[in-house]
C-alpha positions in Angstrom: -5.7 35.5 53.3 -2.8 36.5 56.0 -3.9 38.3 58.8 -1.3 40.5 59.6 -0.3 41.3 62.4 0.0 37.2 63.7 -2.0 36.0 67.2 1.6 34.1 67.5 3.4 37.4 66.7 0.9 39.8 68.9 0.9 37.1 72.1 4.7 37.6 72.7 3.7 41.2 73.7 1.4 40.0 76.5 0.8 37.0 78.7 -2.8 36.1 77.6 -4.9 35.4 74.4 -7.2 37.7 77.4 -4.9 40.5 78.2 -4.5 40.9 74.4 -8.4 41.0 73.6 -8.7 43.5 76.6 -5.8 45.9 75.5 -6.9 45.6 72.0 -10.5 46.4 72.7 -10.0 49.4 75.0 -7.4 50.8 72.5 -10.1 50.6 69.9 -12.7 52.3 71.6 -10.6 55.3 72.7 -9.8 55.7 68.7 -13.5 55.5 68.0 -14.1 57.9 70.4 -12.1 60.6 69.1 -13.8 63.8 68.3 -11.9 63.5 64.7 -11.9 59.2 63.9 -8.2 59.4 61.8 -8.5 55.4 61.3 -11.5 53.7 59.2 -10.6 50.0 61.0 -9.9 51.0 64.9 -9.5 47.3 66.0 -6.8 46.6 63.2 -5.0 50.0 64.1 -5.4 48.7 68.0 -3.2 45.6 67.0 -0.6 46.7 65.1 -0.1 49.2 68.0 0.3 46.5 70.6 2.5 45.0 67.7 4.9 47.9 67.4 5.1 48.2 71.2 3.0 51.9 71.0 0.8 50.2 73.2 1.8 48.2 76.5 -0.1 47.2 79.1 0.7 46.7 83.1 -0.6 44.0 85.4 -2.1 45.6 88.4 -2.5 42.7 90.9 -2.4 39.0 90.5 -5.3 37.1 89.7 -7.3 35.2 92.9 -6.8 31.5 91.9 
């Protein structure tokens, strides 16, 4: 079974496996939370978002290191 879209694929649209897992989960809840639901699989829909560039993201500070 192919998972589609690829982690290799999705992590040249962010810097982190992290930032992906973040953007990805946030995305999801905001489609679950919709007062009409128009997707059955809201993390899959969240992915190929980030995959098709619908969905970006914007580092706010550095980290503290």
């Amino acid at each position: 079974m192919m998972i589609h879209p690829s982690a290799d694929k999705l992590l040249r649209r962010v810097d982190s496996k992290y930032t992906l897992v973040v953007c990805a989960a946030k995305r999801a809840r905001e489609l679950m939370v919709q007062k009409k639901p128009v997707v059955d699989k809201p993390v899959t829909t969240a992915l190929e978002e980030i995959d098709k560039g619908i969905i970006t993201y914007q580092r706010l500070r550095e980290s503290i290191k």
